[in-house]
N, C-alpha and C positions, 0 to 999 in steps of 0.2 A: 504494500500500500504506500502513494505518495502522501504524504503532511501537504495540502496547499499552500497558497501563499497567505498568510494571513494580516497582511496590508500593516498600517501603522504598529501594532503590537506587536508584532514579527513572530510569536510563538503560538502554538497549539497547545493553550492550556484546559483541563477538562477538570470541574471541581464535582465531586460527587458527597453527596451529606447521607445522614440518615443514622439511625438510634442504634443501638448495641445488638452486634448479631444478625444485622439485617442483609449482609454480605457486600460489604464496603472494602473491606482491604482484599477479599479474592477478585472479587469482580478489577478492582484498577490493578491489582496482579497481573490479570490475565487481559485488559487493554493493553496495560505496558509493556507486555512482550508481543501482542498481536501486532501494534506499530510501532512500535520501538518509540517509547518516550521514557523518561526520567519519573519513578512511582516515588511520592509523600505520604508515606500514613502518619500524619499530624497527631494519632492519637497516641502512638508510639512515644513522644516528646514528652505527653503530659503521663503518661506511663513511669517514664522513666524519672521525670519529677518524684512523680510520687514515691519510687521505690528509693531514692537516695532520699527523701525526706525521711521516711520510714528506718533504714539502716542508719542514720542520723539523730532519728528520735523527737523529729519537728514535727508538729501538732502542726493540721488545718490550718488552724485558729492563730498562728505567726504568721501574719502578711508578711514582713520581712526577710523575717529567714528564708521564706518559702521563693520570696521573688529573687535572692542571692543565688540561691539551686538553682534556678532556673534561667538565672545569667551563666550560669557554669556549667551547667547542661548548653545550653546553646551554643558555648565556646569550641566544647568538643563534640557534641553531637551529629553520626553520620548515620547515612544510609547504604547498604552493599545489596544489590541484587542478585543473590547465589541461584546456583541452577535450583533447577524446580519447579515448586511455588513458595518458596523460601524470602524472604524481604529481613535480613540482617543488622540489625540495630546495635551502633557500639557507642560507648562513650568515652573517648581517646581507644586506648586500645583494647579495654573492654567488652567483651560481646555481652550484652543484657538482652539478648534475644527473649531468652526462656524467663530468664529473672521478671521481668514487665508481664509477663501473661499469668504469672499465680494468678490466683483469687484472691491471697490479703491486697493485691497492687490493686485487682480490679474492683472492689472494694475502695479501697479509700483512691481513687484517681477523680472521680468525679466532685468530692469536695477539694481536693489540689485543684480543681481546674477551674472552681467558681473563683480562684482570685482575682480579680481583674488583673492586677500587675505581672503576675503567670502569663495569665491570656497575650499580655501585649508583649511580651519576651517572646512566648512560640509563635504568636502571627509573623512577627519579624522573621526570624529564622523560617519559620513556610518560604515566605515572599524570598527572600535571601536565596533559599535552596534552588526555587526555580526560576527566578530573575534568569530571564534571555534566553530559556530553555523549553522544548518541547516537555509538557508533563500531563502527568494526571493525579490530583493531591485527593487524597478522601477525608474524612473526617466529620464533624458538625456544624459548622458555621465559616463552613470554605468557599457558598456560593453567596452566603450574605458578607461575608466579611472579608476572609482571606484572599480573595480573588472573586468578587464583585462583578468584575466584566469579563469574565470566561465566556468564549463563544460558545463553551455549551456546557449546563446546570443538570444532573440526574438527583434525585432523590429517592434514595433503596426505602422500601419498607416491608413488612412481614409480620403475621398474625404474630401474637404474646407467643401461642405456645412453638411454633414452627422455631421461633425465635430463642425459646427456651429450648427446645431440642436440639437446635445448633450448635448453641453455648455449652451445651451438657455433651452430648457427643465431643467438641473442642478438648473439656478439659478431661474428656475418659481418655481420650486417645493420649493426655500427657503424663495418664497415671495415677489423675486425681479423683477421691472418691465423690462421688456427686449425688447430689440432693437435690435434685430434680424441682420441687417445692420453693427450695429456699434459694435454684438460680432462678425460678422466675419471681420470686420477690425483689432479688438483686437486680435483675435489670428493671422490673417496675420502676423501684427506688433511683438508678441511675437515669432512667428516662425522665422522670419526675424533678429532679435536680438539674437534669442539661435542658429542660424546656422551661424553667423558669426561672434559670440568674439571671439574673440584671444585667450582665454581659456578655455580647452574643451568643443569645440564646438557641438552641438547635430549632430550627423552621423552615419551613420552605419557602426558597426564594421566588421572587413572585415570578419570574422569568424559566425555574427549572421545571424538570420533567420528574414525572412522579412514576415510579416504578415499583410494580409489586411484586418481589420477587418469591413469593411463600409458593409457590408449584411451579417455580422455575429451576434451575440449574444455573449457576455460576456460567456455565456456558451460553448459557441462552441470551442470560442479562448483557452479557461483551458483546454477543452478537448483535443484539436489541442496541446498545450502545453503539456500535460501528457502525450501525444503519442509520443510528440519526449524526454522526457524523457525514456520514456518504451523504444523507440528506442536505445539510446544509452547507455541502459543498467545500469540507474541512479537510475532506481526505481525498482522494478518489484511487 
């Protein structure tokens, strides 16, 4: 596939939102290797806040501290796309891959992320990452916020429980014993949280596309994806 020309902005950026579980990091996985662009899972950032606030022993509840981490995460924070469907998160030369995806991170990430001053250290470091570059960033608030004028807005979504079965399959396959129950209270809770901070709150941008992916396949959604790119003339 060619990337068109995409006139004054010069890049092909595609921002994809949408609530925990809804298949946001496979789906720009699997864009980013179908056209070869630069993948941002932005949630990965505030992940990774959270687990050095945690190993550190910083409460939510220190704005300060919390926005220090997160000047220091964004110093050395990268991304590596390993074969597979692998997306490799290190900080310096740290691999936090696995460490970010327990459930005590995934657990407290969502109040890490209501800081406002958090929030404006990772919007930067987003923009940072793919300034000038072909990408596709996923996350919550990357078509209101982080990238506003992306020629093209998807938003995943997916029944509670399709959404709880994902999450729960995720963390059997890492070994973790799972309470079926209490992951869909977790994501409630985290849903609940990311739609109503006072700071880019998770919504749909008035501009994106609403996608329901609960009887789709990861595969289907990139392809549904790559169609409405070919549609509006961003690829061909």
């Amino acid at each position: 596939m060619i990337i068109s020309d995409q006139g004054a902005a010069g890049r092909l950026q595609i921002a994809i939102d949408g609530p925990a579980a809804s298949g946001k990091s496979t789906v720009a996985l699997g864009i980013a290797r179908r056209i070869g662009l630069v993948v941002v899972d932005s949630g990965s950032m505030y992940r990774t806040v959270a687990l050095i606030s945690m190993e550190e022993g910083i409460s939510a509840d220190d704005p300060e501290a919390l926005v220090e981490i997160a000047r220091r995460v964004s110093s050395s924070f990268r991304l590596e796309l390993a074969e597979g469907d692998t997306l490799r998160v290190y900080l310096g030369e740290r691999d936090v891959t696995a460490e970010i995806r327990s459930p005590e991170v995934g657990r407290s990430v969502s109040p890490v992320s209501e800081e406002p001053g958090v929030r404006a250290e990772m919007v930067r470091l987003q923009r940072c990452l793919v300034e000038g570059r072909d990408a596709v960033v996923e996350g919550r608030d990357i078509g209101t916020t982080v990238l506003p004028d992306a020629p093209l807005k998807v938003f995943l979504e997916a029944t509670s429980p399709e959404r709880t079965r994902r999450r729960a399959l995720e963390l059997e396959a890492r070994g973790v014993d799972v309470d079926r129950d209490q992951v869909r209270e977790e994501i409630a809770l985290r849903d609940r949280i990311d739609s109503s901070r006072a700071v880019s709150p998770l919504r749909l941008a008035a501009d994106a596309v609403p996608i329901d992916t609960t009887d789709k396949t990861a595969a289907d959604v990139v392809d549904e994806i790559v169609g409405l790119l070919a549609d509006k003339g961003l690829i061909h």
